[in-house]
Each structure stands twice: as C-alpha cells, then as structure tokens.
SESELO-744547 format. One record per residue: residue number from 1; x, y, z of N, C-alpha, C in turn. Coordinates in pm, whole numbers, padded with zeros to 5 digits, always signed. Example, Ala and Ser with C-alpha at 12.3 -4.5 7.8 and 13.67 -1.06 7.14 Angstrom:
2
(site 1; (+01319; -00569; +00780); (+01230; -00450; +00780); (+01320; -00330; +00780)),
(site 2; (+01285; -00225; +00708); (+01367; -00106; +00714); (+01290; +00003; +00787)),
This chain:
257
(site 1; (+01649; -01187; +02350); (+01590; -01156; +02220); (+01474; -01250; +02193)),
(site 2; (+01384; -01200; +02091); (+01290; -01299; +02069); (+01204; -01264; +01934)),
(site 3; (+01156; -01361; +01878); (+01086; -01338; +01740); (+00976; -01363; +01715)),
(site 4; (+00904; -01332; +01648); (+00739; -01372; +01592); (+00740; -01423; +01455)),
(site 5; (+00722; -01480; +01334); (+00660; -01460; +01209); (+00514; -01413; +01157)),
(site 6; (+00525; -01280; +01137); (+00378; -01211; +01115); (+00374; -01278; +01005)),
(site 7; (+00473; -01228; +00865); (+00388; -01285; +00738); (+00489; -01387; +00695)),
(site 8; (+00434; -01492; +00635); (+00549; -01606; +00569); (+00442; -01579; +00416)),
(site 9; (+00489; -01563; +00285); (+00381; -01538; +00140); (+00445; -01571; +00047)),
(site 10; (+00429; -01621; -00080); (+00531; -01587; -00146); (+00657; -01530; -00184)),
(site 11; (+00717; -01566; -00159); (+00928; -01484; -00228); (+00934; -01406; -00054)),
(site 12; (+00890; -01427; +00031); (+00920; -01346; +00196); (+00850; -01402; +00312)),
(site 13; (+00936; -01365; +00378); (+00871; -01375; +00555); (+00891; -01248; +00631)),
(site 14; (+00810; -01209; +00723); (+00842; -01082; +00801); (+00879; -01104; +00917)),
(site 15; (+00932; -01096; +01010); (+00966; -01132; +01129); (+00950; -00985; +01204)),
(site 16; (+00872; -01052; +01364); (+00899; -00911; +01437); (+01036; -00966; +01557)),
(site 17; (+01104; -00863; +01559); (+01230; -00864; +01637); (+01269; -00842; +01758)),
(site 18; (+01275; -00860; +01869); (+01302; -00788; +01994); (+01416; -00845; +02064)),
(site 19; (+01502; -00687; +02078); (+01639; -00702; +02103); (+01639; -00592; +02173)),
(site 20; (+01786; -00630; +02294); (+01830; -00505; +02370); (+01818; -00376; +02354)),
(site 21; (+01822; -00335; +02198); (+01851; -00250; +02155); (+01749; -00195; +02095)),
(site 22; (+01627; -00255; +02054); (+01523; -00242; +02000); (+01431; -00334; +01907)),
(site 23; (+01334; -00287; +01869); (+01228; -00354; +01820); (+01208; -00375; +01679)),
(site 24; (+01226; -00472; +01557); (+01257; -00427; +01440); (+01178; -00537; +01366)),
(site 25; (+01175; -00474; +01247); (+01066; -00584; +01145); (+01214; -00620; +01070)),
(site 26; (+01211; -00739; +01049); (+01322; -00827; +00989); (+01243; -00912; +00875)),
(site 27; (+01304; -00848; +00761); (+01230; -00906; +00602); (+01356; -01017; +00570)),
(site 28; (+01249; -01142; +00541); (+01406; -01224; +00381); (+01307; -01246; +00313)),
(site 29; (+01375; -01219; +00185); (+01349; -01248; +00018); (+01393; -01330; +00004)),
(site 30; (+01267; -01449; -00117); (+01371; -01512; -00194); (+01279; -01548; -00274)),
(site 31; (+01353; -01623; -00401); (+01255; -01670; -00511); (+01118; -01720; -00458)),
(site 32; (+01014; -01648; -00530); (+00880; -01714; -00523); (+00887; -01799; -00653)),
(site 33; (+00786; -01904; -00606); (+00745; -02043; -00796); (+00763; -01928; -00934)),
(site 34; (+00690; -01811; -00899); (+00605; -01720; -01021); (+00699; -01622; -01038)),
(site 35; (+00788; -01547; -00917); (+00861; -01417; -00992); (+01018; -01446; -00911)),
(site 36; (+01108; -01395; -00955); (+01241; -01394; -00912); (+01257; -01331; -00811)),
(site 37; (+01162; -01169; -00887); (+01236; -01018; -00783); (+01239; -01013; -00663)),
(site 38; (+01127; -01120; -00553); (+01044; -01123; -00445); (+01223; -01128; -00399)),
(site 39; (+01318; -01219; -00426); (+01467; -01201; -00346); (+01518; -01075; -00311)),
(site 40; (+01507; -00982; -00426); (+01575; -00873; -00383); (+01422; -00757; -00294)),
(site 41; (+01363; -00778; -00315); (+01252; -00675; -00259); (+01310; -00600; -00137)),
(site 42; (+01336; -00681; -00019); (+01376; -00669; +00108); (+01509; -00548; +00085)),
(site 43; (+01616; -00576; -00032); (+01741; -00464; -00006); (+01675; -00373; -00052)),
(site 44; (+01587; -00329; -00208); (+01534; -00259; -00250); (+01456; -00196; -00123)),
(site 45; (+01387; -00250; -00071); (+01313; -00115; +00059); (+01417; -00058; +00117)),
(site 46; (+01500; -00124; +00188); (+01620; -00053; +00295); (+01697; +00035; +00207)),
(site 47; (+01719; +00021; +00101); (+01736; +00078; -00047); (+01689; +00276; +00020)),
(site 48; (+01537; +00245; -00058); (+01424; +00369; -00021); (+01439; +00432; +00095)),
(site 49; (+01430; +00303; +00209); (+01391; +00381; +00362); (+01563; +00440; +00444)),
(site 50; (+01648; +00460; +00357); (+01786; +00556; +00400); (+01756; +00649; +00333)),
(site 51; (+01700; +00694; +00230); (+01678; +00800; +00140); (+01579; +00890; +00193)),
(site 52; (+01476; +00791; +00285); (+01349; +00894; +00372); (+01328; +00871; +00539)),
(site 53; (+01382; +00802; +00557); (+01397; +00831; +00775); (+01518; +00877; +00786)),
(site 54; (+01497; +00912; +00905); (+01640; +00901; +00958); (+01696; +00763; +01027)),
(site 55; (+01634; +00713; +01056); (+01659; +00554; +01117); (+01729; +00506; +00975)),
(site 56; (+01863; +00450; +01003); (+01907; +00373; +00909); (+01835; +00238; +00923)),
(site 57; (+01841; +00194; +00795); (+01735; +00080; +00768); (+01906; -00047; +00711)),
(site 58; (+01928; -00128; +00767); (+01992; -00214; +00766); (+01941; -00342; +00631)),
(site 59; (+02068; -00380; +00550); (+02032; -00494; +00447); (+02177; -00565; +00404)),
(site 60; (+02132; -00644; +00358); (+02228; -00793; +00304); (+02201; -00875; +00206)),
(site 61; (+02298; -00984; +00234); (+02218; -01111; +00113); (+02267; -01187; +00170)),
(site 62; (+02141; -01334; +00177); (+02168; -01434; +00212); (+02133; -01569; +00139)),
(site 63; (+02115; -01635; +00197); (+02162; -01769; +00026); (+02055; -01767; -00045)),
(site 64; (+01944; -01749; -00006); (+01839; -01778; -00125); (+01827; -01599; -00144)),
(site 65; (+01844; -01467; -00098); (+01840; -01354; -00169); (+01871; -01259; -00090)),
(site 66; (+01807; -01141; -00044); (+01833; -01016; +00024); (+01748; -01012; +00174)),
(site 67; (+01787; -00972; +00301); (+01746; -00932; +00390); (+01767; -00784; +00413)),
(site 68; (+01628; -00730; +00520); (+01669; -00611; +00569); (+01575; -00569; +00701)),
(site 69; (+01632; -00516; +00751); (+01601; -00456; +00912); (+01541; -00313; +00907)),
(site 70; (+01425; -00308; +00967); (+01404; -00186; +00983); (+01356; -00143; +01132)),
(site 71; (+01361; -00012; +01185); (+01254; -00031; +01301); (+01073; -00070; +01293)),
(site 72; (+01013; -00095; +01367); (+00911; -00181; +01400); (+00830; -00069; +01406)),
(site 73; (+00679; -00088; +01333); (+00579; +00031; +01348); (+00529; -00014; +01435)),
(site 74; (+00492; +00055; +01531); (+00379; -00010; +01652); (+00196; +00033; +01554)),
(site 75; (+00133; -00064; +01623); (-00008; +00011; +01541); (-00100; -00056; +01484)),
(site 76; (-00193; -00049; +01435); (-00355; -00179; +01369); (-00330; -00108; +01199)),
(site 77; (-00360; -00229; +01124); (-00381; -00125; +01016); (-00532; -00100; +00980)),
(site 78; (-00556; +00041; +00896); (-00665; +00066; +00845); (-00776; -00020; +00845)),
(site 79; (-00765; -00133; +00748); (-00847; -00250; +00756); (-00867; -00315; +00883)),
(site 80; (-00786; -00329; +00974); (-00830; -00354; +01099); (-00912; -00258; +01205)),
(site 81; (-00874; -00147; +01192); (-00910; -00058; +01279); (-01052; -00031; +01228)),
(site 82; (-01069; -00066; +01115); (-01221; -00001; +01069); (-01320; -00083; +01043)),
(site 83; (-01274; -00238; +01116); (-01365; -00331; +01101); (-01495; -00291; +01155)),
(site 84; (-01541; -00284; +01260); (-01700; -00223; +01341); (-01760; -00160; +01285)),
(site 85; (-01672; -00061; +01110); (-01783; -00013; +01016); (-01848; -00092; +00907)),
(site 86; (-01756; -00218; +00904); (-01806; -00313; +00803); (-01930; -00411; +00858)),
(site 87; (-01954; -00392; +01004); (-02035; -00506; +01057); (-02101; -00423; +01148)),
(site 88; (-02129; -00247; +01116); (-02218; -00228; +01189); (-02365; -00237; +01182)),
(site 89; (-02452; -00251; +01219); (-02616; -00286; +01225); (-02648; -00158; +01103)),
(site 90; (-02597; -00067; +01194); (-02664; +00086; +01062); (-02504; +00138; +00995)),
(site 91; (-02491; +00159; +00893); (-02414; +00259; +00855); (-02315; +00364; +00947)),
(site 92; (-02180; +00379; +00934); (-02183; +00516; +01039); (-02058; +00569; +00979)),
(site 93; (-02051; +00685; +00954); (-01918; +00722; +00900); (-01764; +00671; +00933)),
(site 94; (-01659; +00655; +00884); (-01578; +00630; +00905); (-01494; +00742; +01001)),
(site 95; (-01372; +00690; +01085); (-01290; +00770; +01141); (-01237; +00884; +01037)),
(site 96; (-01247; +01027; +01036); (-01195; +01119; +00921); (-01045; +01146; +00985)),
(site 97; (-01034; +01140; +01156); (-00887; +01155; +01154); (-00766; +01060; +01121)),
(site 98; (-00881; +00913; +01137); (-00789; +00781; +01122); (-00765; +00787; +00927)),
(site 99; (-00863; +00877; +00858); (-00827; +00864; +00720); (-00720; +00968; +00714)),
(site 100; (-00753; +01089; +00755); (-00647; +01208; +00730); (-00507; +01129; +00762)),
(site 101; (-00492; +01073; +00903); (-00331; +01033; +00899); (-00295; +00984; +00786)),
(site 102; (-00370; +00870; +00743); (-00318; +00825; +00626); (-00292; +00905; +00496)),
(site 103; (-00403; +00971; +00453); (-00389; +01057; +00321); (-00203; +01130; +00362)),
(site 104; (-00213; +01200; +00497); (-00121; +01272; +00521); (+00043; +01204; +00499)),
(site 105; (+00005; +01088; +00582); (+00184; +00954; +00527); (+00228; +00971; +00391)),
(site 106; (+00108; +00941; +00328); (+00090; +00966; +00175); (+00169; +01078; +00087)),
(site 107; (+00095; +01171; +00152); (+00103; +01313; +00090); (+00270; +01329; +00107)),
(site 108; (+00326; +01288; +00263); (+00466; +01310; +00262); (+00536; +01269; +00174)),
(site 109; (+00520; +01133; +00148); (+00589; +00993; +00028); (+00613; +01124; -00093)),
(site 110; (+00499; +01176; -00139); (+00467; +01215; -00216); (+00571; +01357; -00252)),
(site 111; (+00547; +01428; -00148); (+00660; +01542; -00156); (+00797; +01553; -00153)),
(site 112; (+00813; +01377; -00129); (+00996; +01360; -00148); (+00999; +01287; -00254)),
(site 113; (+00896; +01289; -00315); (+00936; +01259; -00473); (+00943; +01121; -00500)),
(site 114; (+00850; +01042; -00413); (+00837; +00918; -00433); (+00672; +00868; -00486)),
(site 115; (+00670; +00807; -00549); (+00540; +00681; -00581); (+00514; +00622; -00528)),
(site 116; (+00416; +00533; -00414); (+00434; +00434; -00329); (+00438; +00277; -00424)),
(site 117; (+00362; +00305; -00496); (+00319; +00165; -00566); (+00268; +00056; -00526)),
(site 118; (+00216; +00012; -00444); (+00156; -00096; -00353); (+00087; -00008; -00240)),
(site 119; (+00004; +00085; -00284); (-00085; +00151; -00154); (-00209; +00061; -00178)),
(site 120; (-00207; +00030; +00014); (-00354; -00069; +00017); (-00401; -00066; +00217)),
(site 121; (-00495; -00106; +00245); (-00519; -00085; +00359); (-00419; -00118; +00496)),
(site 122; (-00347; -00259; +00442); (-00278; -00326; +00566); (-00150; -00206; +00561)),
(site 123; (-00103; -00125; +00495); (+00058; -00078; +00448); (-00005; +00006; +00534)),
(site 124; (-00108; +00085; +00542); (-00144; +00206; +00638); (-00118; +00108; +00816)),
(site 125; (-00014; +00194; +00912); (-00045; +00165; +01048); (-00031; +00294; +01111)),
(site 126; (-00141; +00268; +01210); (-00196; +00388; +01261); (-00174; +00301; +01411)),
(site 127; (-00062; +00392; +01524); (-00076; +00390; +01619); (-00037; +00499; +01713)),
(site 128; (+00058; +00500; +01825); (+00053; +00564; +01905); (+00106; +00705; +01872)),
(site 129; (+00243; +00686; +01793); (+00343; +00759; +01803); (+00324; +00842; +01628)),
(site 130; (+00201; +00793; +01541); (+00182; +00835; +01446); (+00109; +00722; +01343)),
(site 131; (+00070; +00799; +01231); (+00041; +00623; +01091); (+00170; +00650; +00999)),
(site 132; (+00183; +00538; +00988); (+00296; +00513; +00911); (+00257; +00435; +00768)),
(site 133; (+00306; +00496; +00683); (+00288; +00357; +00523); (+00359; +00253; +00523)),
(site 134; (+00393; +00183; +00551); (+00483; +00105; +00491); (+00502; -00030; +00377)),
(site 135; (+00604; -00095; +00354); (+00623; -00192; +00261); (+00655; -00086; +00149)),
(site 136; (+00788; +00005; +00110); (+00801; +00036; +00011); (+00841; -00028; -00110)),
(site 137; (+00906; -00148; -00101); (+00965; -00213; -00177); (+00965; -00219; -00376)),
(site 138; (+00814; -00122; -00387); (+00787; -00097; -00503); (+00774; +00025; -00490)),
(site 139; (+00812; +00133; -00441); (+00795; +00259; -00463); (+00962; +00320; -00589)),
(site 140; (+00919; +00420; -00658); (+01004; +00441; -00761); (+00974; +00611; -00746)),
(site 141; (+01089; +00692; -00741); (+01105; +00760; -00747); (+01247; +00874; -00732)),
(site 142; (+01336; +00780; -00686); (+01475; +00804; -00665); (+01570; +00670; -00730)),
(site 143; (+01684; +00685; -00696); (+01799; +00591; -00713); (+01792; +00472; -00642)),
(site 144; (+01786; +00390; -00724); (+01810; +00232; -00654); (+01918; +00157; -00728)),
(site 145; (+02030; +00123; -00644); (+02138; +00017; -00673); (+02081; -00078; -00816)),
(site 146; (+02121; -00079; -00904); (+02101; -00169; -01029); (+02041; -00314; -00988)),
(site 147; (+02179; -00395; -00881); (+02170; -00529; -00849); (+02039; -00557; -00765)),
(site 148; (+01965; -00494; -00688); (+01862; -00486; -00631); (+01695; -00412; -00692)),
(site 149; (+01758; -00390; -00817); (+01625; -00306; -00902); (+01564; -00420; -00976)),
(site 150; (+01448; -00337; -00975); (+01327; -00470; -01101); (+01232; -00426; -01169)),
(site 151; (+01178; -00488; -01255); (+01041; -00392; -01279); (+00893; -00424; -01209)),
(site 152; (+00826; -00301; -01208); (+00722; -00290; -01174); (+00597; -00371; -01234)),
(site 153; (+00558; -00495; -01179); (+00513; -00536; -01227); (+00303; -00548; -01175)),
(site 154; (+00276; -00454; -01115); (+00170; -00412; -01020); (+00198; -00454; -00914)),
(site 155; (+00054; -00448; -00840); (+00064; -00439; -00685); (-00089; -00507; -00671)),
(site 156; (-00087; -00534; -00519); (-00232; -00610; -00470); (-00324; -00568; -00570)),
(site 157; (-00432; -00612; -00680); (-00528; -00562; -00720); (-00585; -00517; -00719)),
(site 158; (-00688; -00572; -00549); (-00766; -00527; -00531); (-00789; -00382; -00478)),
(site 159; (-00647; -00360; -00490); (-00617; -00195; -00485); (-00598; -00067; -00611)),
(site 160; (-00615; -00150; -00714); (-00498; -00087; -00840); (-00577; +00000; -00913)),
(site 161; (-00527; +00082; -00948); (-00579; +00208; -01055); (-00620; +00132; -01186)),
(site 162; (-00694; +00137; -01265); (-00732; +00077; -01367); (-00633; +00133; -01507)),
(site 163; (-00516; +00239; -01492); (-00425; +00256; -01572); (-00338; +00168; -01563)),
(site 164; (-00305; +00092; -01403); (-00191; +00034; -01410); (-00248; -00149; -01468)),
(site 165; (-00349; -00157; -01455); (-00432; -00261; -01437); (-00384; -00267; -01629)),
(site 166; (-00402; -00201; -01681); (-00413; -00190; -01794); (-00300; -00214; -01886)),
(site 167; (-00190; -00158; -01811); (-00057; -00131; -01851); (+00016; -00301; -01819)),
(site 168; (-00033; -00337; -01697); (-00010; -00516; -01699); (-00039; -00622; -01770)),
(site 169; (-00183; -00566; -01838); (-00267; -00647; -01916); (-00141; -00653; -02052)),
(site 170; (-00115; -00500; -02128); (-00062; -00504; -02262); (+00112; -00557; -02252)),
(site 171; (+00150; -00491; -02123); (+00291; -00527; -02179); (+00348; -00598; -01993)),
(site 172; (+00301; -00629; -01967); (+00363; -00700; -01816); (+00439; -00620; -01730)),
(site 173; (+00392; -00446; -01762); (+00485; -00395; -01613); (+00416; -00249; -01635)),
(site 174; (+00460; -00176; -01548); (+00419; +00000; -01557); (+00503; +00037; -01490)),
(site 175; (+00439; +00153; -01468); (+00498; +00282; -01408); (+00461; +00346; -01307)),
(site 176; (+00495; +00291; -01153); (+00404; +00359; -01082); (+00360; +00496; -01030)),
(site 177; (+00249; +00607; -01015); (+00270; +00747; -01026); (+00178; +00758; -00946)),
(site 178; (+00160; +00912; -00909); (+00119; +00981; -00772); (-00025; +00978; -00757)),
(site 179; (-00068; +00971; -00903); (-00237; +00986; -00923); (-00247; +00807; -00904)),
(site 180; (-00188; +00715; -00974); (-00266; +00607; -00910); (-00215; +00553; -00733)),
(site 181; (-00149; +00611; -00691); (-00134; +00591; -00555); (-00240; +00675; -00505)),
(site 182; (-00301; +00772; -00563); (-00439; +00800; -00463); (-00558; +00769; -00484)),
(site 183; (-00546; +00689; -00621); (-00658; +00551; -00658); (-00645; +00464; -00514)),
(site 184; (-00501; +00390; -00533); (-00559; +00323; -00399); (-00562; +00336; -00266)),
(site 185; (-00556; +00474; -00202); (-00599; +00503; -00126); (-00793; +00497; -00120)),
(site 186; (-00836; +00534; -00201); (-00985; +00547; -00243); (-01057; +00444; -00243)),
(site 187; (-00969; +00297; -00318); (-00985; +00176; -00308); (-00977; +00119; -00174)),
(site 188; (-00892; +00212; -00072); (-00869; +00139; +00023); (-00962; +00160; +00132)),
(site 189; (-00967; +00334; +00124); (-01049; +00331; +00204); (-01229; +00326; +00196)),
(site 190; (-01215; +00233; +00088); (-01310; +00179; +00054); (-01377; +00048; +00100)),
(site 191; (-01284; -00082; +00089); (-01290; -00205; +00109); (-01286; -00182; +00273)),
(site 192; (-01179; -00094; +00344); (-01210; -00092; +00514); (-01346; -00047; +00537)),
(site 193; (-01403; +00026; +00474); (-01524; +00078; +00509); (-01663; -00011; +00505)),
(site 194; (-01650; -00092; +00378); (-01738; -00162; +00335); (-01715; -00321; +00301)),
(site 195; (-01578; -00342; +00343); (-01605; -00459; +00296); (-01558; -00527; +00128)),
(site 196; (-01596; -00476; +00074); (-01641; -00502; -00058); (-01479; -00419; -00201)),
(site 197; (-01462; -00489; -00272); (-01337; -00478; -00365); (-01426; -00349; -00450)),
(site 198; (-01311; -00225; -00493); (-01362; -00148; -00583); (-01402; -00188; -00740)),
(site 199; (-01381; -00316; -00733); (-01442; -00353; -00871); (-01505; -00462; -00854)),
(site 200; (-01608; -00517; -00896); (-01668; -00686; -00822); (-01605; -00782; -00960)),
(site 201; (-01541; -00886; -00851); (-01489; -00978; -00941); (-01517; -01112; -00879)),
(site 202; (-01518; -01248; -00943); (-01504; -01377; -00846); (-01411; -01406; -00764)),
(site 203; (-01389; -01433; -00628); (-01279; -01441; -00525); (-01185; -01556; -00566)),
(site 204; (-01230; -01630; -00696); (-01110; -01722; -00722); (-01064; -01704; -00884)),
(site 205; (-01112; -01581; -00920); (-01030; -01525; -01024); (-00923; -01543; -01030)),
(site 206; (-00884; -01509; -01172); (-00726; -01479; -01189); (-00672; -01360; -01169)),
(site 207; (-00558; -01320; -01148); (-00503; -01223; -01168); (-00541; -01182; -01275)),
(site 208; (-00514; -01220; -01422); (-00516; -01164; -01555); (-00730; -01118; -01538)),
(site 209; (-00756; -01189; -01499); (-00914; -01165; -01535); (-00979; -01054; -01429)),
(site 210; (-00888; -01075; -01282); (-00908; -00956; -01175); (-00857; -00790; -01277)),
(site 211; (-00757; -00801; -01335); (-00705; -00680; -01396); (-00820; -00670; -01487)),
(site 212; (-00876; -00762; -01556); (-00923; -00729; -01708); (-01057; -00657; -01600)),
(site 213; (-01149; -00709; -01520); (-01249; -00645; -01430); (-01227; -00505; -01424)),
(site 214; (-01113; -00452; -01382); (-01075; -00346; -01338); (-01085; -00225; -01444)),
(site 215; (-01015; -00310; -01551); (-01018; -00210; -01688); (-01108; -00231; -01745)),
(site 216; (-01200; -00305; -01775); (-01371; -00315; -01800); (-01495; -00253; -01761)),
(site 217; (-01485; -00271; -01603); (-01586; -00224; -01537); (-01577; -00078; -01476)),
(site 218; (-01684; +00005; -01462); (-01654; +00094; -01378); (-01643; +00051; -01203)),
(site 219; (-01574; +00147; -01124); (-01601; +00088; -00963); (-01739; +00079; -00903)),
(site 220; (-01741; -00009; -00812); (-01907; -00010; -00736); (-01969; +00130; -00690)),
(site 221; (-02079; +00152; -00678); (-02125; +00283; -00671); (-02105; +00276; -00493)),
(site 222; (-02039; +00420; -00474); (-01931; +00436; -00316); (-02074; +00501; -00225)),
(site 223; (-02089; +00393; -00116); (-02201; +00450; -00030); (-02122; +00438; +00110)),
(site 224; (-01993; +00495; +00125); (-01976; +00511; +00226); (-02046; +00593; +00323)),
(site 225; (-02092; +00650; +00425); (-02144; +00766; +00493); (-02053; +00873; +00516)),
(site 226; (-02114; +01023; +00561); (-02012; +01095; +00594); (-01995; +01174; +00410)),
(site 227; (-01878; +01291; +00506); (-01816; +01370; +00411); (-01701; +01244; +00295)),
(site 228; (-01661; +01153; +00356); (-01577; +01087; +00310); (-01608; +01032; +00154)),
(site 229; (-01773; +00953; +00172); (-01825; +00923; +00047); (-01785; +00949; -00073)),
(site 230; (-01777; +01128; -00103); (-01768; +01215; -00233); (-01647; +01192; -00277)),
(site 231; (-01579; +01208; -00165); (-01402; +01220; -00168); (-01364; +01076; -00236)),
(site 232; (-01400; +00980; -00169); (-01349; +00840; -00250); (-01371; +00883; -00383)),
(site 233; (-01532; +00883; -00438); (-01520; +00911; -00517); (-01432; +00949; -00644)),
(site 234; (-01430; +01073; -00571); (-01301; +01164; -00666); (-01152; +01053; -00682)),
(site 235; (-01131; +00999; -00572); (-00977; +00912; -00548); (-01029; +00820; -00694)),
(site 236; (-01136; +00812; -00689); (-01131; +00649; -00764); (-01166; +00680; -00893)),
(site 237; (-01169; +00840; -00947); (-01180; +00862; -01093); (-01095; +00816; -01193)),
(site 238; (-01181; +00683; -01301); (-01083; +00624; -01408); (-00988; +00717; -01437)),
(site 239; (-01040; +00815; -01474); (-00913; +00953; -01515); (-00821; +00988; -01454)),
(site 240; (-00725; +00952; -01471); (-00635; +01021; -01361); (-00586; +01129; -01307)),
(site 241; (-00616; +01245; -01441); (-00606; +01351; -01454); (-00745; +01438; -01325)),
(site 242; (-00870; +01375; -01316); (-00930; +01429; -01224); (-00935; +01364; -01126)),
(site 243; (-00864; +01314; -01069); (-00846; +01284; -00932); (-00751; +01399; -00867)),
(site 244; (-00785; +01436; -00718); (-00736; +01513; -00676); (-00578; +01462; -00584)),
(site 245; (-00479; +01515; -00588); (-00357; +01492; -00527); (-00406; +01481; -00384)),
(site 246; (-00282; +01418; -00349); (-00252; +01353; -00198); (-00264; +01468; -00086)),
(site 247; (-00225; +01577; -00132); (-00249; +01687; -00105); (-00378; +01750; -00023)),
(site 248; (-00461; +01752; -00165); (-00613; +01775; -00151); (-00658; +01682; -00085)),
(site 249; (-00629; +01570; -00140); (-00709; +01501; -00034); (-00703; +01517; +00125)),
(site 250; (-00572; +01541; +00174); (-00565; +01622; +00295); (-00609; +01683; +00317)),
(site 251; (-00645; +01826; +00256); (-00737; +01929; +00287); (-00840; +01926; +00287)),
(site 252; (-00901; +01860; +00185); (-01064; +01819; +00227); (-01067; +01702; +00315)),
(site 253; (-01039; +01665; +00376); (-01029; +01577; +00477); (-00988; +01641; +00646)),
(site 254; (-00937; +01752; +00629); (-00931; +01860; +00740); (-01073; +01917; +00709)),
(site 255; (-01093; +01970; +00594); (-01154; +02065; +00620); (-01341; +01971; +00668)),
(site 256; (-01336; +01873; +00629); (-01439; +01802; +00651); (-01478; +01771; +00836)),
(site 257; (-01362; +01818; +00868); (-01335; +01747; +01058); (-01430; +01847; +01121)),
C-alpha cells in the first residue's frame, strides 16, 4: 500500500490511496480555527456519493471528526488542462469537448436532483475513463443524516453566483440551486480560459469584501474566443432566471462542435 497528501487546507487533508484492492481518495475532517462543519464534510459526501454511484463510498469518525473513502478519479482538472489558453501568444478557443464533459457531469448532478454547491474549475476532472465533478460535500438536494448536516455557508468565491454572494453578506448562509451552479460553471470556465476572477477584486481581500465585489460589480466583459464566449455569457447572467440550465448548456455546446 502506499499514500500521497494532495491537499492538507483548512478543517481536511486528501490523501491518494493505493491498495491491493484499489485506488481511493481518503478525506479526514476536522475543526478548522474559523468553522466547525469542515469535521463532518468528509461523512456528509460519502453521505451523497451512495445516493449517486454505484461504488459504495465508505465513512466514519475519528477523534478530531469524520473520514471517508471513495474511489480515485484518474484525470487534470479544467484549470489545469486549459492552462496553454491562458499563456497563449494569440488567443485560441478553448477545448468545446473538454467543456461539454463538464457541462454534461453537471447536467447529470442535476437530473438526480442534486445542487452541486461548490462548482469551480479544480472539482471538474477530465480523464481517461470520463470527467467527473467532484467534492460534493456541499451539494443539497436529498437526505443527509442530521449528525453529519450543516449549513450552507458558500463556496470558493471566486466562483459564486452573486445571489449566493448576497445571501452570505445578509444572513451567513443560503441555499444552494441549479441556476447558481451554472453561474459557476461560467465563472469557471472563465478563469481556465483567461486567467482572470469573474469579478476583479484585490488578491488579499476579504472574504466579506470579495462577496460585497461580487454583488456590486457587474462580471468582467467575457472575451473568451470561439462559440464558447456568448455562452459564458449567458452562465454568468446576474439573473438567474436568464441563465440557461445545465441542460442547454449541453446543447449549445454540442451543437457548437
């Protein structure tokens, strides 16, 4: 057997796993300085991911909070894979099939009646055997065990719909839903493309002042190349009501190929 630590962050560590038996991402939670929930996060996903693979997703508790096992995505994420468009000499459209997989992960989440709530470039992996979303740990849309539930208190920023941005600002939590999960897809595949946050803020902001940006400003004007351009667009309409579903965005994203 043998292990890696990909992420050590606040309230977790990720571990990659390799065993006789297979290959597995191994999460522990536990109190971060700033929030409690980061302990239970880890059962809360394995929670979700029995409700949508078939791979049983394995969990526990251990002294400082919750662990859980899942199988291992093989794969680069988004933001990685699309670096050579952020540093190319000229402009050049982005991959439309490397976006479609993703919209498409999405779109599935979506039809089993889940929210992702933390959609952002690294959660997209795109490799051999398919792209995968992952990190559900804030997705809401089914039953979760009481002792392992929390509230929603946002997600990476520099991804966030300016409703939820908003909803943190007044009362410290929301609700995560289908239209701002395809905000940050739009956001996302935005920043892989270009580099650059859908809202411009100082890189040593606050949280509270990154949100207030968000709900202040409109997003940067989207010069991606390609059919893709318009489409962000649409993802990244303040309104939520005209943004097009996970769906559409699939289809115009086929139909663009």
């Amino acid at each position: 057997m043998s292990t890696r630590l990909v992420v050590n962050r606040r309230g977790s560590t990720v571990w990659d796993v390799r065993t006789p038996v297979g290959r597995f991402a191994v999460k522990l939670g536990y109190p971060s300085q700033t929030h409690a929930w980061t302990a239970w996060a880890p059962a809360r996903e394995a929670a979700i991911l029995r409700q949508l693979i078939p791979e049983e997703a394995r969990f526990g508790e251990w002294e400082e909070g919750t662990w859980s096992a899942q199988p291992w995505r093989e794969g680069e994420s988004l933001y990685n894979l699309w670096e050579p468009c952020r540093y190319a000499r000229e402009p050049a459209p982005p991959n439309l099939d490397e976006a479609l997989s993703c919209a498409a992960a999405l779109a599935r989440l979506h039809q089993d009646g889940w929210a992702h709530g933390n959609v952002q470039p690294n959660h997209f992996i795109i490799g051999p055997t398919g792209t995968f979303l992952i990190d559900l740990a804030l997705a809401h849309g089914g039953e979760v065990a009481e002792i392992y539930d929390f509230r929603y208190r946002g997600c990476l920023v520099h991804d966030e719909a300016p409703e939820i941005s908003r909803s943190i600002l007044e009362s410290g939590t929301a609700v995560p839903t289908k239209e701002a999960d395809v905000y940050g897809p739009g956001a996302s595949l935005f920043i892989s493309a270009t580099g650059r946050r859908h809202v411009p803020y100082p890189d040593d902001a606050s949280r509270k002042a990154q949100r207030q940006a968000i709900v202040d400003k409109p997003h940067r004007p989207v010069n991606v190349p390609g059919a893709q351009g318009g489409l962000i667009e649409q993802m990244m309409s303040r309104n939520p009501a005209d943004r097009p579903s996970s769906a559409e965005v699939c289809q115009e994203l086929r139909t663009a190929r």
